[in-house]
C-alpha positions in Angstrom: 43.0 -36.0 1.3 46.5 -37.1 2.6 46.2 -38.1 6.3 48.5 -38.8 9.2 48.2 -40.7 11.8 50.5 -40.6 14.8 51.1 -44.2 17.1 51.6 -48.0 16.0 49.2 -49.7 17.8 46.1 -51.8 17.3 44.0 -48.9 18.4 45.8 -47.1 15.7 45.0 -49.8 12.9 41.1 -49.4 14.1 41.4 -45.6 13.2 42.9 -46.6 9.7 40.1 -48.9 8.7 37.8 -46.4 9.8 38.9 -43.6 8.4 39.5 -45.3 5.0 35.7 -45.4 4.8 35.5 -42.0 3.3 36.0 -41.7 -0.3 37.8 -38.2 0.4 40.7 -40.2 1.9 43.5 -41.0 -0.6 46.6 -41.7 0.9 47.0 -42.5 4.9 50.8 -42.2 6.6 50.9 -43.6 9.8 54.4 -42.8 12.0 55.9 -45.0 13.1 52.5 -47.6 12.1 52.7 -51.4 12.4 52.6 -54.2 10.3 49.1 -54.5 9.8 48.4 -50.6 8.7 51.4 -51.2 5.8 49.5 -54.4 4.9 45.9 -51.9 4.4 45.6 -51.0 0.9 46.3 -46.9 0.5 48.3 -46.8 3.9 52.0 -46.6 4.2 53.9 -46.4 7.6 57.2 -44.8 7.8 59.8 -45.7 11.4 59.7 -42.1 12.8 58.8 -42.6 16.5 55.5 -41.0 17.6 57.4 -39.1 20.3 59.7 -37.6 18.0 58.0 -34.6 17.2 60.9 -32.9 14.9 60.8 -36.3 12.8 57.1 -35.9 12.3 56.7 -32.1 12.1 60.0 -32.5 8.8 57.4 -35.2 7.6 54.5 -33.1 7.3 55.9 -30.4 5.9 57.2 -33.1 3.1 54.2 -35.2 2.8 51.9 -32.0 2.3 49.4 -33.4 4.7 45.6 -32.2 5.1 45.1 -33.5 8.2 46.5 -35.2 11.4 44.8 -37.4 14.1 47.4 -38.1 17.0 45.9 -40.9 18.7 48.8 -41.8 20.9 49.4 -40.4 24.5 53.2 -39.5 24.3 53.0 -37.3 21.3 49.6 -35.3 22.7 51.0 -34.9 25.8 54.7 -33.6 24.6 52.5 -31.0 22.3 52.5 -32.6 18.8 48.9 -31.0 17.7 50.7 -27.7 18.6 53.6 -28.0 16.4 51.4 -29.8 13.2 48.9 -26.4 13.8 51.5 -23.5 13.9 52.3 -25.5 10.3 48.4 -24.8 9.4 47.8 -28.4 9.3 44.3 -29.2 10.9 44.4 -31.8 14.1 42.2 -34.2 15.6 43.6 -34.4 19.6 44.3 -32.1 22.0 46.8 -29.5 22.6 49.3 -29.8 24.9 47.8 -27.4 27.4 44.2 -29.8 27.5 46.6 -32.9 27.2 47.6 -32.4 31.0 44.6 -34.0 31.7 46.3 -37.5 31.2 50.3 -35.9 31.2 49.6 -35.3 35.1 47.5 -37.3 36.9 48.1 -34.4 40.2 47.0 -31.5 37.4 43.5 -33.4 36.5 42.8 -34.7 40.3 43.1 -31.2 41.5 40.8 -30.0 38.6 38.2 -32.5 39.4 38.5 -31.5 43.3 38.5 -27.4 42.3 35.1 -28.2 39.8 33.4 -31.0 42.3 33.5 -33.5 39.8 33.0 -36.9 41.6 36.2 -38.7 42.6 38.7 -41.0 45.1 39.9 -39.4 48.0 43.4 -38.7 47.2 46.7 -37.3 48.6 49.8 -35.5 47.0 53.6 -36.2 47.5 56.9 -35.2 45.8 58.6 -36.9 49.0 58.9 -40.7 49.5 59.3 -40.8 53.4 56.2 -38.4 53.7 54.7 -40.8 51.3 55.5 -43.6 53.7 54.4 -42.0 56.7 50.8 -41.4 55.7 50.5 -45.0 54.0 50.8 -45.9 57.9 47.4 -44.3 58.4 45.8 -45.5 55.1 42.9 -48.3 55.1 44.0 -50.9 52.6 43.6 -52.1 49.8 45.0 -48.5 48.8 46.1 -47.2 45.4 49.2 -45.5 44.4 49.5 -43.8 41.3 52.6 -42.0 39.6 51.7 -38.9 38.2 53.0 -38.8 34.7 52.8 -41.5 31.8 53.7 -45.0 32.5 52.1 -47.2 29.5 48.9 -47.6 31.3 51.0 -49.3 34.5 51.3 -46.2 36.3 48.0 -47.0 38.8 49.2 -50.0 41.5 46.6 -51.5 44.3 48.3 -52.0 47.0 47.0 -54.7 49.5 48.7 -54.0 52.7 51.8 -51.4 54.3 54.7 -53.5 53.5 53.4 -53.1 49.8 53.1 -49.8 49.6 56.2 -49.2 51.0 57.8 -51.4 48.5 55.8 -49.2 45.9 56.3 -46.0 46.7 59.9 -46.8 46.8 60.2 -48.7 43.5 57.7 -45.3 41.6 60.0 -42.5 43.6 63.3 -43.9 44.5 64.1 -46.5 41.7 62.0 -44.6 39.4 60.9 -47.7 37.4 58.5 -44.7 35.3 61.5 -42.0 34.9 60.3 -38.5 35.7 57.0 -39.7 36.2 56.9 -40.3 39.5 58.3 -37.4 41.0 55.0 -37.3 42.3 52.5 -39.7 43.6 49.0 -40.1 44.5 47.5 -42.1 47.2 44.2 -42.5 46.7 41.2 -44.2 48.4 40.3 -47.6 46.9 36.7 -47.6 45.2 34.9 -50.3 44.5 32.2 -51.1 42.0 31.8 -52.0 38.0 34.8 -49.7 35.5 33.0 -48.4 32.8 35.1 -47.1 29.9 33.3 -43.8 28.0 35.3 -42.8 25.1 33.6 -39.3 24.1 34.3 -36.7 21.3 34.1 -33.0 22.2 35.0 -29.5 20.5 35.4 -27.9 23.4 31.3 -27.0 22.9 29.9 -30.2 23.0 30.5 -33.3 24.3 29.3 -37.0 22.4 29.8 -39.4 24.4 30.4 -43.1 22.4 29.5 -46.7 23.4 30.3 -47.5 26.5 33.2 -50.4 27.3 34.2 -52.8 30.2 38.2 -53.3 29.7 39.7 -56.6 30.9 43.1 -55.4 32.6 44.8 -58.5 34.1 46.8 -60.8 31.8 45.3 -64.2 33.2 41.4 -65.5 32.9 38.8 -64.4 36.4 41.3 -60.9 36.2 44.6 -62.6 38.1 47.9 -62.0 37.1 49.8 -58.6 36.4 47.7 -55.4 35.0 48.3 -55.0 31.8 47.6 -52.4 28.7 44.2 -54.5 28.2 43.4 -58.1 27.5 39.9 -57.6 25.7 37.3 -55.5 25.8 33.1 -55.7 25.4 31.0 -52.7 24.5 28.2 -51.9 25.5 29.1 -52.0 29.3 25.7 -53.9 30.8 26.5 -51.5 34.2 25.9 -48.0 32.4 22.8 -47.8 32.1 21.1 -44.7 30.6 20.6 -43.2 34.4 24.2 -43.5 35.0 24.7 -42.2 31.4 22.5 -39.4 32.5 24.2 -38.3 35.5 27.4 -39.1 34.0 26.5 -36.3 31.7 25.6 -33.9 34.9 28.0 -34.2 37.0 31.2 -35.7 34.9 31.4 -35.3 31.6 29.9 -31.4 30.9 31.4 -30.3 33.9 35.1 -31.4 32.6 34.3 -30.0 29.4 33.7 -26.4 31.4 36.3 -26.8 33.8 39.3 -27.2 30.6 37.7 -24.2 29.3 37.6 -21.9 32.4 41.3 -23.0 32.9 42.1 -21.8 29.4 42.7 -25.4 28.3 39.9 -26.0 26.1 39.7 -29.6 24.8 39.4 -30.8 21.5 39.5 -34.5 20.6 38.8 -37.4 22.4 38.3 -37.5 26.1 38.3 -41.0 28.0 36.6 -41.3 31.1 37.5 -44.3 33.3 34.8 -44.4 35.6 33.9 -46.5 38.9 30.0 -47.2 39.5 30.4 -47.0 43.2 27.7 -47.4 45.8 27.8 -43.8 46.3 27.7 -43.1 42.6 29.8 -42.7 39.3 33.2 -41.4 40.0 36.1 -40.2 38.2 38.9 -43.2 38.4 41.0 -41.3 35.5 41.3 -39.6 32.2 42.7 -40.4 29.2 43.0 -37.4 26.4 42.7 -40.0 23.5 41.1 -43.0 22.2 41.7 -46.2 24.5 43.5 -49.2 23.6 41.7 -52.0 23.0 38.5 -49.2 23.7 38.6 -48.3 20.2 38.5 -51.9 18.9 34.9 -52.7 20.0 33.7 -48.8 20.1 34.8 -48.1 16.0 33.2 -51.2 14.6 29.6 -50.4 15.8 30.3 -46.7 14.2 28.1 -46.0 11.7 28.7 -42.1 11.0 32.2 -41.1 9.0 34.8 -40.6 11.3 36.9 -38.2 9.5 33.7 -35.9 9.2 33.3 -36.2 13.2 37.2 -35.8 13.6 37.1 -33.2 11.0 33.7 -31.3 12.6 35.6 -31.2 16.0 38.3 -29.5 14.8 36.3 -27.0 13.2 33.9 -26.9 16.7 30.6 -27.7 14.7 30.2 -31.0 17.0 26.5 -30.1 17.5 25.8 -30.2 13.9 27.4 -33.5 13.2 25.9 -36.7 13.2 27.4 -39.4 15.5 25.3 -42.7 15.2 26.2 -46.6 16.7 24.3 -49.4 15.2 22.3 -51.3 17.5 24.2 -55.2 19.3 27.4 -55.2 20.5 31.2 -55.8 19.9 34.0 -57.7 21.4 37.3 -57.7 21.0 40.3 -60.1 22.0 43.7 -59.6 22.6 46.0 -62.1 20.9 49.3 -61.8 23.2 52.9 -63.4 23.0 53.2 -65.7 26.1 54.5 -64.0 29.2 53.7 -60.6 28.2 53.5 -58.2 30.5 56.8 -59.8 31.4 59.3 -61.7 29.7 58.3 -63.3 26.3 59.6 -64.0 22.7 59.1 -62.1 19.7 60.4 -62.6 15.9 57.5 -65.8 15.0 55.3 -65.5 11.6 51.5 -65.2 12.2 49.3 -66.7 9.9 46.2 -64.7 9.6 42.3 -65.5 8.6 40.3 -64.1 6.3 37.7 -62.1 7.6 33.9 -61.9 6.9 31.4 -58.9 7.4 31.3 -58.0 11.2 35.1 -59.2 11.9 38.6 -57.1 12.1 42.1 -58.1 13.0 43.9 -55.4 14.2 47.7 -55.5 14.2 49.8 -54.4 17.4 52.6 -55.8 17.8 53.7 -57.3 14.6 55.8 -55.8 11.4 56.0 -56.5 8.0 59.0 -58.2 6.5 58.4 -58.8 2.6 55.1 -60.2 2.4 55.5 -62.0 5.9 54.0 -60.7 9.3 56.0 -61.1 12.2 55.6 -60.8 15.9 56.9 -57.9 17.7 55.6 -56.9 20.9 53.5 -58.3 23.7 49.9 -57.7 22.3 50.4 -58.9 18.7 46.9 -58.1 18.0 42.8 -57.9 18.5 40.0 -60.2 17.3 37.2 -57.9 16.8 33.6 -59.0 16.2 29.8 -57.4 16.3 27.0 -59.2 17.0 23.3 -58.7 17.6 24.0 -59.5 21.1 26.7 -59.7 23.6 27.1 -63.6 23.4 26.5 -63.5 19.6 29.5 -61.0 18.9 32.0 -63.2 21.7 31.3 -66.0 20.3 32.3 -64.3 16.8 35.4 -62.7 18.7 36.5 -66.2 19.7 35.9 -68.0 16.7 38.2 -65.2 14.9 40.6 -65.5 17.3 41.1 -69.3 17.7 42.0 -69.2 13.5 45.5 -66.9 14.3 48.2 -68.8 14.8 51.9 -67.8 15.9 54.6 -70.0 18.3 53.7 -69.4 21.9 49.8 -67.3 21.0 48.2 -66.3 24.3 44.9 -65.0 25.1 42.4 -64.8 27.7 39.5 -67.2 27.2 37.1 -65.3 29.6 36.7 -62.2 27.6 32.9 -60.4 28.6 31.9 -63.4 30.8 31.5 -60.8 33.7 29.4 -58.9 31.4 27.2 -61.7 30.3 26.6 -62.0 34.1 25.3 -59.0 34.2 22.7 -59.2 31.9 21.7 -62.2 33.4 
């Protein structure tokens, strides 16, 4: 089988190693890829960006493709499963009607308030001074979220008025997000343990994978500015199988039947960002794809064939597949060019380890030049490890990590301490 896979990141590069698992798989393209896919042995990456969905559809056509995942947000949300299908090739994602889920966060908090499926508080504007007006009434902290895409920045906690106003200004009136923040949301501020469930559905069915605790802030005891993710554990010590339970109940099959009474029926992976609160699990956001660095710690403890669960979701025969995770745990951390999310400096070689059974480096921001691997982005790239136990597999994570080296390397060094807490 020729497959595609649309998005560069390190969440992309997990997909890759997985998928080459399967002896069906002969030749993976990944558009526009990174570095470390070009390096895997039967993968080739070509620069057509994932957003440009005339590049990819010519490609295809070309390439005679048997199947697509499209893993990245941009792509799902601009329709790229609908395009690749009305060509007869078979998708793993969402169309763009069930991709509104993530492409608006105003669509999916008004689904979630039409379906009582547990969530913040929230208000709607398309006006900043009306905006501004009710922040004057709001408790704080508060959040404020622009409605479309914004690379996982989109979601701001504001701590007082004279923030908010400064917010609300830079999302609607300097539009630092484009067009997505025509509209905002003001939400209430929860409070409580995040719990990441990545989950594969048909539309039928929902299977809900191991649960994750993302580390969003760029410096160590979660200071500095948010970011797409430092690290991430999995399992999440907070979900417990009651909370996975009424997860199920009043989240997760409820969504499912919602998209499908609104004629939006979902097929892919949904991501539920959820907030243990005091008054139960609630509904912080959804993502309509895998999460990055989600996938990172969630993939390695896969023991089932991805492409036959990507391939049986497609197909809607979700019930009949088998989707098994191998007992311990995973942990993942993000090697980063100093000053990202800021400023910082790409263009520097990385020297890589070798990796034993039970580790994975997987490329993000870094591109091949000859047989050299340069830096590119912010987060270069994830040291992934599984253990029999939490400590066991950040311990592995570190060690794995510490043995990269590139001019100004960054990372965290408090990865799943708040976890290990936890269990204690």
């Amino acid at each position: 089988m020729n497959i595609l896979i649309v998005g560069g990141g390190g969440r992309e590069h997990a997909v890759v190693k997985a998928l080459k698992r399967n002896r069906k798989v002969e030749k993976i393209y990944a558009l526009p890829g990174n570095g470390g896919i070009a390096q895997e042995e039967g993968a080739e990456c070509f620069p057509i960006k994932a957003t440009d969905l005339d590049g990819i559809e010519a490609f295809a056509k070309s390439h005679k493709i048997d199947f697509a995942a499209i893993t990245q947000d941009d792509p799902l949300v601009m329709g790229c499963v609908d395009r690749l299908e009305a060509l007869q090739i078979p998708c793993f994602g969402p169309t763009k009607a069930a991709a509104i889920i993530e492409g608006s966060k105003v669509y999916s908090k008004d689904l979630m308030k039409k379906y009582n499926i547990p969530t913040a508080k929230s208000e709607t504007f398309t006006d900043a001074g009306k905006a501004v007006a009710y922040l004057k009434t709001c408790d704080y902290p508060t959040v404020i979220k622009a409605d479309g895409l914004a690379a996982g920045k989109g979601a701001v906690i504001v701590a007082d008025f004279e923030e908010a106003k400064k917010t609300v200004d830079e999302i609607m009136v300097k539009k630092v997000f484009g067009a997505s923040g025509n509209q905002i949301l003001v939400e209430e501020f929860l409070t409580g343990p995040e719990v990441s469930v990545l989950s594969f559905t048909d539309g039928n069915v929902i299977v809900p994978m191991v649960s994750s605790m993302d580390h969003k802030r760029a410096k160590d005891n979660d200071e500095g500015l948010n970011t797409g993710g430092m690290g991430t554990v999995a399992p999440n010590p907070y979900y417990t199988k009651e909370i996975a339970k009424e997860c199920m109940d009043k989240i997760f099959l409820p969504t499912v039947k919602a998209l499908n009474k609104e004629g939006r029926t979902f097929k892919g992976c949904i991501f539920f960002g959820l907030m243990l609160t005091p008054k139960g699990p609630k509904v912080i956001e959804y993502n309509c794809r895998f999460g990055d660095p989600e996938t990172q710690v969630v993939l390695p403890l896969l023991e089932s064939d991805l492409l036959e669960i990507m391939l049986a979701v497609r197909e809607g025969r979700l019930k009949e597949s088998d989707v098994r995770f191998r007992d311990g745990a995973a942990c993942c951390v993000i090697v980063a060019s100093d000053g990202y999310p800021s400023r910082y400096e790409t263009g520097y070689e990385i020297s890589l380890p070798e990796t034993k059974e039970g580790e994975y480096l997987y490329i993000a921001g870094a591109k091949a030049e000859g047989e050299k691997l340069l830096t590119s982005g912010g987060r270069v790239l994830g040291a992934s490890a599984v253990g029999n136990t939490l400590q066991e597999a950040i311990g592995g994570a570190y060690a794995l990590a510490e043995k990269v080296s590139f001019q100004n390397a960054y990372m965290r060094k408090d990865i799943g301490q708040r976890a290990l807490r936890a269990l204690q």
